[in-house]
MIVO-402808 format. One line per field, with one value per residue (C-alpha): residue in one letter; chain; x, y, z. Coordinates in steps of 0.05 Angstrom, whole numbers, plus 5000, padded with zeros to 4 digits. Layout:
<rs>
resn	A ...;
chain	A ...;
c1	X ...;
c2	Y ...;
c3	Z ...;
</rs>
This chain:
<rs>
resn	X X X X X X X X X X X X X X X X X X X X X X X X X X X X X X X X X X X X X X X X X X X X X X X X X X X X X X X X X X X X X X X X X X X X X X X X X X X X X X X X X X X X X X X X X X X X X X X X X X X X X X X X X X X X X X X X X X X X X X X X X X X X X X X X X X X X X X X X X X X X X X X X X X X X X X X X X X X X X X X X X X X X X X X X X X X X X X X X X X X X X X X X X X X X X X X X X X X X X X X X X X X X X X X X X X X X X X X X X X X X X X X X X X X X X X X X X X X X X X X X X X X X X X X X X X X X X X X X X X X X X X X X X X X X X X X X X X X X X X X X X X X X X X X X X X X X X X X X X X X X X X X X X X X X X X X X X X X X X X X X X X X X X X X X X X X X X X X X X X X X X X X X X X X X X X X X X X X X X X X X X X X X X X X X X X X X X X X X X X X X X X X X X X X X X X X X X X X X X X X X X X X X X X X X X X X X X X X X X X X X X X X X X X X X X X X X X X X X X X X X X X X X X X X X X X X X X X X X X X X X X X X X X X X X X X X X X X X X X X X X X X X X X X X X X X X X X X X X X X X X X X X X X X X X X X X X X X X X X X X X X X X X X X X X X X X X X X X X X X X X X X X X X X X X X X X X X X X X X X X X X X X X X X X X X X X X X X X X X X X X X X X X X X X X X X X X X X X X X X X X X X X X X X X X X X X X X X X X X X X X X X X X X X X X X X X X X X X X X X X X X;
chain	A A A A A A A A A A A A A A A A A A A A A A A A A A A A A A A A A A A A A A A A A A A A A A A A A A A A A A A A A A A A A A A A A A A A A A A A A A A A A A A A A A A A A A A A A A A A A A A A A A A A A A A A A A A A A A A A A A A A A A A A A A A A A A A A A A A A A A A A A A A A A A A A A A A A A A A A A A A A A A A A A A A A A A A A A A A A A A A A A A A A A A A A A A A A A A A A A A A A A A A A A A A A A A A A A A A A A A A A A A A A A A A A A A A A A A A A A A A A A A A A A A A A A A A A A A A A A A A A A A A A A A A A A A A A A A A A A A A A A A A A A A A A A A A A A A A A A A A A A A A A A A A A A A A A A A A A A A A A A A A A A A A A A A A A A A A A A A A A A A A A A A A A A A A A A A A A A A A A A A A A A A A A A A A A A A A A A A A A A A A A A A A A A A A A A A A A A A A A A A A A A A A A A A A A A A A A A A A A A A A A A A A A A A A A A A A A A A A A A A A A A A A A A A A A A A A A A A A A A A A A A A A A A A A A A A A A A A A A A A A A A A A A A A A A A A A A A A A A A A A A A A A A A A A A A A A A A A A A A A A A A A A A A A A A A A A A A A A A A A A A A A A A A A A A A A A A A A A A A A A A A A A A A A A A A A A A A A A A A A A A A A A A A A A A A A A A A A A A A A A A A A A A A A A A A A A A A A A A A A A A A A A A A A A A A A A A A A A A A A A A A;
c1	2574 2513 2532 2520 2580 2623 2583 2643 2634 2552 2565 2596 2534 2500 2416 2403 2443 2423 2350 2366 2402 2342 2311 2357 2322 2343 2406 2380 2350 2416 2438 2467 2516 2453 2452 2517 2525 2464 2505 2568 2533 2538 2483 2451 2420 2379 2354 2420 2442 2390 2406 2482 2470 2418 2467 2519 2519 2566 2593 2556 2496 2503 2458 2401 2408 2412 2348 2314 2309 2297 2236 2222 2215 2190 2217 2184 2190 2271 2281 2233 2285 2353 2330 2311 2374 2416 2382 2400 2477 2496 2483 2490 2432 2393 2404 2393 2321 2295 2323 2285 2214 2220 2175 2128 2178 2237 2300 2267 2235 2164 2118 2109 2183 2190 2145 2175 2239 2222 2183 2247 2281 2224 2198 2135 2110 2045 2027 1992 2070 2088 2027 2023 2076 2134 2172 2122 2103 2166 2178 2226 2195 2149 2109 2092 2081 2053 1985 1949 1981 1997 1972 1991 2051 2070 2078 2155 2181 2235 2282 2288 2355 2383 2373 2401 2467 2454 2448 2511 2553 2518 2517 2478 2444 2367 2335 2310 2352 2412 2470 2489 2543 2526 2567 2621 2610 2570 2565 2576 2505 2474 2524 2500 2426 2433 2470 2408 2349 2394 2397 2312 2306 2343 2307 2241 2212 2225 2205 2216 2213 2265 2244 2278 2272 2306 2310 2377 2390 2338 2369 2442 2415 2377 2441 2476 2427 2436 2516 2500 2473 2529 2490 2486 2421 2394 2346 2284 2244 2186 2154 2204 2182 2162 2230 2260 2257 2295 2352 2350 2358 2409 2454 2454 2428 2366 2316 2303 2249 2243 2181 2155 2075 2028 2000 1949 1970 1968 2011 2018 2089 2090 2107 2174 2163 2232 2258 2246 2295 2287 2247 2265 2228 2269 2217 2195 2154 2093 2038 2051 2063 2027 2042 1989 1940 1989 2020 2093 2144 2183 2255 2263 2335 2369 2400 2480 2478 2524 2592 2586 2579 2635 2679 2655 2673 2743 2784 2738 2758 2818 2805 2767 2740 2716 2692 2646 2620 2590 2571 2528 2502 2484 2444 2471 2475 2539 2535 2514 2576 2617 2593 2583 2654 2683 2644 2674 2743 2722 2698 2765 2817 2773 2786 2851 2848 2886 2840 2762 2720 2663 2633 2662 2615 2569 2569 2567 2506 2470 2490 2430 2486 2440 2372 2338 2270 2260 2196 2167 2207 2254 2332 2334 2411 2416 2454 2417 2475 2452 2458 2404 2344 2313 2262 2241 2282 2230 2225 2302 2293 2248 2284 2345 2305 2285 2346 2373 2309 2331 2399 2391 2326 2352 2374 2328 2292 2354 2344 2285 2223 2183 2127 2165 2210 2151 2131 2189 2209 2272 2225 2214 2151 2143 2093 2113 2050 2050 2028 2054 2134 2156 2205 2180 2216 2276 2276 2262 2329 2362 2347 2379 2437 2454 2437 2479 2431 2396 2332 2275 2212 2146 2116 2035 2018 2073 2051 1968 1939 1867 1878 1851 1905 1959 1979 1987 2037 2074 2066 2097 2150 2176 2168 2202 2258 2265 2284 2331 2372 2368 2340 2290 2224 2180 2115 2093 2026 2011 1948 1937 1950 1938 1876 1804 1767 1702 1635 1625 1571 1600 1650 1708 1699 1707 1777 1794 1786 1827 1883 1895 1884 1939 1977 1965 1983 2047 2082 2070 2111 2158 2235 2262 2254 2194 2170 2110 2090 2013 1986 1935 1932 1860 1849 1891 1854 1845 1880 1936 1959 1986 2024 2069 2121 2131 2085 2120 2090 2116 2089 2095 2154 2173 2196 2267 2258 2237 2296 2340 2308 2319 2388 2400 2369 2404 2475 2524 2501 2454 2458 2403 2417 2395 2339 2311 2317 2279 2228 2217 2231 2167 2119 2123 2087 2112 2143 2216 2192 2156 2214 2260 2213 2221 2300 2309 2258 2297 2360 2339 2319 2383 2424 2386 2404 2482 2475 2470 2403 2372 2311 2271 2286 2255 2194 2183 2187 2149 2089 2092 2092 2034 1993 2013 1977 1918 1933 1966 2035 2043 2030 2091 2139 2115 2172 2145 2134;
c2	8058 8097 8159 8207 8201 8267 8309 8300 8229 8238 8282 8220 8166 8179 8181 8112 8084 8136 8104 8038 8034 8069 8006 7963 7912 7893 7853 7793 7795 7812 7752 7746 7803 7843 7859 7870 7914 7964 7965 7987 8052 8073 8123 8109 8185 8178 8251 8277 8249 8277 8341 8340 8298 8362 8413 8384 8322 8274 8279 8221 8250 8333 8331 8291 8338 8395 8370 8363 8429 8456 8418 8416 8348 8325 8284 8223 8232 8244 8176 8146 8164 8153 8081 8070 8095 8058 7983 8009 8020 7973 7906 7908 7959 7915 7858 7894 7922 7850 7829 7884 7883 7800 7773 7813 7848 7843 7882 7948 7984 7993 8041 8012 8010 8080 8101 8064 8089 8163 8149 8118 8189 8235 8249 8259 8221 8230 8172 8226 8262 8185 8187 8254 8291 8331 8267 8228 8289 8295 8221 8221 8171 8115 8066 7994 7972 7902 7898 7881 7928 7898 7934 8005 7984 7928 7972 7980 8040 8057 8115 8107 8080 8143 8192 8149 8146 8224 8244 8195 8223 8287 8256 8178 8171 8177 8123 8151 8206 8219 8264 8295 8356 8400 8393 8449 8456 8518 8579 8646 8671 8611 8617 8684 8662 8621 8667 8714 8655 8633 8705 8710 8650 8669 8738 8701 8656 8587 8541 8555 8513 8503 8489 8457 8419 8360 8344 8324 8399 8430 8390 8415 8484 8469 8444 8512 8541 8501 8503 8581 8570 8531 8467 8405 8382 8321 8295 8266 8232 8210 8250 8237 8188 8210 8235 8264 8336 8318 8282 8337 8391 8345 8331 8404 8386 8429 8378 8385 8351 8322 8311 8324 8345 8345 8410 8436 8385 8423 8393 8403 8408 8364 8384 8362 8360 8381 8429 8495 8518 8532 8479 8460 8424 8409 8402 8412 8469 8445 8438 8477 8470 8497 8508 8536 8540 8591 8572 8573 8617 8585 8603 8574 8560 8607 8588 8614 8671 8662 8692 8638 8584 8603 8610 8534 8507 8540 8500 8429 8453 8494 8552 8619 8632 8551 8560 8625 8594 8532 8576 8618 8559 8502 8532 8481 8487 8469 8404 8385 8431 8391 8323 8340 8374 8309 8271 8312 8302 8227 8234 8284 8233 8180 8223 8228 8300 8345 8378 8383 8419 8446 8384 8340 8384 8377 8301 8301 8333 8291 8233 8254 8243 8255 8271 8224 8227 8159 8126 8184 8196 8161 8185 8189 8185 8186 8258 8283 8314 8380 8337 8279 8337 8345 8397 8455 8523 8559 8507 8503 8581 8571 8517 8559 8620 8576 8544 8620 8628 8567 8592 8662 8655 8661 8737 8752 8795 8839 8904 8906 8945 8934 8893 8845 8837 8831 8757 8734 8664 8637 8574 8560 8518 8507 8455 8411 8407 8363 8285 8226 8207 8281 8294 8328 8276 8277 8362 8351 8310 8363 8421 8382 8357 8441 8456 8403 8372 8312 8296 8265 8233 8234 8166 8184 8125 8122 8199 8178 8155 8124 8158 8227 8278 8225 8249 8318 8297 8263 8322 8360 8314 8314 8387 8413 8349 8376 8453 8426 8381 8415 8379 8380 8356 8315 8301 8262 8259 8311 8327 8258 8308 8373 8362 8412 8418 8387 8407 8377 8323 8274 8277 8241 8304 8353 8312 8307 8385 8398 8362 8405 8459 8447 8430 8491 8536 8492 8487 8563 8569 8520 8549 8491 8470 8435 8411 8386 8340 8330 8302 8366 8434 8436 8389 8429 8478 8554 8579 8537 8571 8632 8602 8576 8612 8577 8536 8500 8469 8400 8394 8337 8326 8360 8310 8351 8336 8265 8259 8281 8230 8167 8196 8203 8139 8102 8115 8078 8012 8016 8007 8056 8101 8175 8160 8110 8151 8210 8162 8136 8212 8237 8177 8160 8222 8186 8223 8211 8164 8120 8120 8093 8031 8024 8025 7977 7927 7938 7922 7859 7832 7857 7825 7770 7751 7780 7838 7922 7955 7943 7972 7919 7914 7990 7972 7909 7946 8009 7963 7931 7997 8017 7962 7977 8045 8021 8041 8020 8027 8083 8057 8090 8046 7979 7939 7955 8020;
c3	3653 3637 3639 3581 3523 3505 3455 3407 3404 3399 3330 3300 3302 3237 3245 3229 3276 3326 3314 3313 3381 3419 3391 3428 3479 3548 3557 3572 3508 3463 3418 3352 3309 3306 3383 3377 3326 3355 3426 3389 3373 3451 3453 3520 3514 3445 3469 3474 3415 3371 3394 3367 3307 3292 3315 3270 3234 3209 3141 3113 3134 3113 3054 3086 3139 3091 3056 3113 3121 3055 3038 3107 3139 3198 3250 3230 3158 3176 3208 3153 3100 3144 3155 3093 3059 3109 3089 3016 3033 3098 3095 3169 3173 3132 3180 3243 3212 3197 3270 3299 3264 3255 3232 3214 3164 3117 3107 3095 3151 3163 3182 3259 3265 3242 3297 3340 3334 3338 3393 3438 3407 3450 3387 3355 3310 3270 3223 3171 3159 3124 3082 3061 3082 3052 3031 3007 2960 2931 2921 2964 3007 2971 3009 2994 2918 2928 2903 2966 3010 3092 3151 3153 3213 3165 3105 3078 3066 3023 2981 2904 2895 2853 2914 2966 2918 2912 2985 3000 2943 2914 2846 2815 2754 2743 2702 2638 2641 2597 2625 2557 2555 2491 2425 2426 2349 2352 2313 2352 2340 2378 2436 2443 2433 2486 2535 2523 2535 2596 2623 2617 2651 2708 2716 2728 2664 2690 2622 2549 2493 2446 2374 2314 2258 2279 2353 2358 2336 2398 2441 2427 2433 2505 2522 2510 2548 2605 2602 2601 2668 2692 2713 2667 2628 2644 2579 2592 2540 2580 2642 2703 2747 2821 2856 2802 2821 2888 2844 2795 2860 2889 2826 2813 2747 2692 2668 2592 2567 2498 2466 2387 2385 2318 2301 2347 2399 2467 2528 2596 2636 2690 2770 2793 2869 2907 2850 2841 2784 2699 2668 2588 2528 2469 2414 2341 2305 2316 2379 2446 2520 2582 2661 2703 2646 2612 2542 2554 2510 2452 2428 2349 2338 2284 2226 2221 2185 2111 2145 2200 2160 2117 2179 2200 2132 2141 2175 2144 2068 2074 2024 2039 1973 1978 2044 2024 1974 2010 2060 2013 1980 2034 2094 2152 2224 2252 2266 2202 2163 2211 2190 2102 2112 2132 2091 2026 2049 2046 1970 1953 1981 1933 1880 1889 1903 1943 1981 1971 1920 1914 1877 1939 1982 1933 1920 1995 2015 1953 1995 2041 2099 2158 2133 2174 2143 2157 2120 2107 2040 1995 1964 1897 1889 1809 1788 1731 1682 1639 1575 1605 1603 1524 1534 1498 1501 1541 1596 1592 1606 1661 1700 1702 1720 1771 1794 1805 1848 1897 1894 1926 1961 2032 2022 1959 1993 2019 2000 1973 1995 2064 2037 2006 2075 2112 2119 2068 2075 2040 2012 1938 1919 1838 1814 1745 1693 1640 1610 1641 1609 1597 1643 1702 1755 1709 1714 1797 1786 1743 1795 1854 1824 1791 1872 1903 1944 1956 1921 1967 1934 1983 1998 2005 2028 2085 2110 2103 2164 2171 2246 2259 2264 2246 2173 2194 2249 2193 2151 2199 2222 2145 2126 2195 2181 2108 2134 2179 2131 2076 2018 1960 1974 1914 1920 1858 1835 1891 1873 1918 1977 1950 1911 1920 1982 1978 2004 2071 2061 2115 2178 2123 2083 2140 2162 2086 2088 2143 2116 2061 2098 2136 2077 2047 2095 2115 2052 2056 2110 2085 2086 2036 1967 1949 1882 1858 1795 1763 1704 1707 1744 1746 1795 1848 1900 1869 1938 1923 1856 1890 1946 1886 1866 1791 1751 1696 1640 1608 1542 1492 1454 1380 1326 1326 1409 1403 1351 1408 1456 1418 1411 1484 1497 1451 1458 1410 1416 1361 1289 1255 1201 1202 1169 1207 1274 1226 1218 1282 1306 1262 1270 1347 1374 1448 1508 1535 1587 1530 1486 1542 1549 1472 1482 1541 1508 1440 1476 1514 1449 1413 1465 1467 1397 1409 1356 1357 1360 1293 1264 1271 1338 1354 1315 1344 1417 1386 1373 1438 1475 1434 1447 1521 1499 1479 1404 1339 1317 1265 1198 1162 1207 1175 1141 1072 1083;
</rs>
């Protein structure tokens, strides 16, 4: 009855079981399913049946007994984590573990019964391998949580949930970490990109940080990185949780972690106990990351080149000499070509068209489909048509010069001579000069509708902080989310944020200082559009003039100019002669943005009394706005005059 059992039948009893029956009391002590249960196992030899279970385990039990020895662990440590994994998977386990250690414990084993049972296997068993041993390092084994911990024999022990599922099955979910297989939407160049990162990191460089713009767009490149080294990424938006490297080892999976710093933010890359392959940080432009006091290497994600991007829009608009076009013009990654390129099949089947254009694409990507710059700046959706802007001929002149400029800045430097390649970035800054009403947001308007894209005013006082360092994270935030979408940035009134340096008299001075500092030497290396309006140049920093490439100046409206205003404002709905618009023309020395005032408070009181726009109606509104002015109406528009 007692002799030993075939070694065939010993290499089916999994460890736990193994461990629990050396446990079992004397007969005349057996009662209840527990007993029972423990006797079934039939291991009357626990030596003996250590030895084959370590020879060759059952198949429920490979990977523990795989990880065993890779990390290594000890004998105690061993049954620690095979009874503590069993209580999480048989309820019968779980039962016969309270039975045993009652009632001093629960369903979870404790330390004393851990000894015990290694003990009854001629083991040894050290108490210091369960409080810092090889387990406990890697999380794999975690020791009581209650605030006032029990006796050290009364303390639980147990196996995070996620690697119990993972040692059973070789695959669970991690919480806080999202399984995400990268978009397949990808231009050639970044496959390749990533092919070449992946390649480095398996020669040796175990972290690199991915940077971009957006993060949605570093993490689709990580992800190609990862698929390049046939594993899966596993996304992590806070530091992992203790355990994580074994479940990441485990799983078979590359742990990419996602995290957006402010500039000159420095952080540290945490351990991952239990896994020893590439580590990944999907981030922005700005700050940097460090392992072993050593700044880790960054990879920025490129930009299609024109001839990709035309491919891309292929097959979304259907015509080459379409597709070339948008690809020249609109400098998207892929997943955002994929997404406008659907969006202006949306607007063409509105139209009743049959198939897109290139104002479809257009209309579009002025939709601001995607930009995601959240508070930081508002859409200004109105198109500005080429007849809306009355300005001068030489501003005319210059706001086409400078439309061409936007148009071909990515390759404007093509060709040309070494210094001007060296340092060139495809970014166009131009600042608007002129009094309040004369049409420098209107010509910010103007420039993105002739460029197809959308038009973003800066809020100041959503990107200000009171909190050190705080506005230049949302500095950064916007400029690196403006590069990646692909719109035009206004900052209005930005001498508010781009105004002189001061001398340093108190510490609000020296912060004050360092904010345009920053400013000036981002918007520098700024690769979009960005334009800025002011009442007066003067009160912008001297080392700001050169990192702008136009200066436009807004001057007051000529009476043939105003003439053209009232016009334009106007419309048909009026009933003035020619004269009377001459007059008003020559005597209202007021801007465009003073004499629509005049026109809307004309036409409430025109409609107001169900009539046309008369003539007393503008002079009744051009007194008002004058007195709004501080000034008096022009004394050639009185009635009797």
């Amino acid at each position: 009855m007692n002799a030993p059992q075939p070694q065939a039948a010993l290499q089916l009893l999994p460890l736990h079981r193994l461990a629990l029956a050396a446990l079992l009391p004397p007969a005349d002590a057996q009662a209840g399913p527990e007993a029972g249960w423990l006797a079934a196992a039939g291991a009357t030899d626990p030596a003996s049946a250590l030895q084959a279970w370590l020879a060759e385990p059952p198949a429920e039990d490979r990977l523990l007994h795989a990880l065993a020895r890779t990390l290594p662990l000890l004998p105690l440590e061993l049954v620690a984590v095979a009874l503590a994994m069993a209580v999480e998977l048989d309820a019968m386990a779980a039962r016969a573990v309270a039975w045993l250690q009652a009632p001093a414990g629960g369903s979870r084993p404790t330390v004393g019964l851990v000894v015990a049972a290694t003990q009854a296997l001629g083991l040894e068993a050290p108490l210091a391998a369960l409080l810092d041993g090889a387990a406990r390092a890697a999380g794999l084994l975690l020791g009581d949580a209650e605030p006032a911990p029990r006796p050290l024999p009364e303390q639980a022990l147990r196996v995070p949930l996620p690697l119990v599922l993972a040692l059973r099955d070789g695959a669970s979910r991690w919480p806080g970490a999202a399984l995400e297989p990268p978009a397949f939407a990808v231009a050639p160049s970044l496959r390749e990109a990533a092919q070449r990162q992946a390649q480095a990191l398996q020669a040796g460089s175990g972290e690199l940080v991915v940077r971009s713009g957006h993060p949605r767009e570093a993490r689709n490149a990580a992800a190609w990185v990862v698929h390049a080294l046939g594993r899966r990424p596993a996304f992590f938006e806070q530091d992992p949780a203790p355990g994580a490297g074994l479940w990441l080892a485990l799983c078979g999976c590359v742990p990419v972690l996602c995290a957006e710093l402010a500039p000159g933010e420095a952080r540290r890359l945490p351990t991952l106990p239990g896994y020893h392959g590439p580590l990944l940080v999907a981030s922005g432009t700005e700050g940097s990351f460090e392992r072993d006091g050593s700044t880790v290497g960054s990879w920025r994600v490129p930009l299609p080149p024109p001839d990709e991007r035309a491919a891309l829009w292929q097959p979304l608009l259907g015509d080459a000499a379409l597709a070339r076009s948008a690809g020249r013009q609109y400098r998207y990654d892929a997943a955002r070509i994929a997404q406008i390129g659907q969006a202006a099949r949306y607007q063409a089947r509105l139209a009743a068209a049959p198939a897109p254009l290139l104002a479809h694409v257009a209309e579009a990507a002025r939709s601001g489909l995607a930009a995601e710059l959240g508070t930081l700046a508002e859409r200004m959706p109105e198109a500005i048509a080429d007849t809306v802007l009355t300005v001068p001929a030489p501003l005319r002149e210059a706001l086409a010069a400078l439309r061409q400029r936007c148009a071909l800045r990515e390759n404007l430097a093509d060709g040309l001579g070494a210094s001007t390649r060296a340092r060139y970035r495809p970014g166009v800054r131009a600042l608007f000069v002129g009094p309040s009403g004369t049409g420098k947001t209107l010509a910010a308007g103007w420039l993105a509708t002739q460029l197809g894209l959308p038009l973003y005013r800066v809020d100041a006082a959503a990107i200000s902080s009171k909190y050190i360092g705080e506005t230049e994270k949302n500095l950064a935030q916007l400029f690196a989310r403006a590069e990646h979408a692909e719109v035009v940035l206004l900052f209005d009134e930005a001498d508010a944020l781009f105004g002189k340096r001061t001398d340093v008299k108190e510490s609000n001075d020296r912060f004050a200082n360092a904010q345009t500092n920053y400013l000036l030497q981002r918007i520098e290396s700024f690769e979009g559009i960005a334009l800025l309006t002011s009442n007066s140049r003067g009160r912008f920093d001297s080392a700001f003039t050169r990192r702008l490439d136009a200066i436009l100046d807004f001057p007051q409206p000529t009476p043939q100019e105003r003439r053209a205003l009232w016009i334009g404002h106007l419309g048909d709905g009026h009933a003035l002669g020619d004269g009377e618009l001459n007059r008003l023309a020559t005597a209202c020395e007021l801007s465009g943005g003073h004499i629509r005032n005049i026109v809307l408070a004309a036409a409430a009181r025109a409609r107001h009394a169900g009539r046309p726009i008369g003539y007393g109606d503008a002079l009744a509104a051009v007194a008002a706005e004058c007195r709004k002015l501080g000034r008096q109406a022009p004394a050639s528009l009185a009635p009797e005059a």
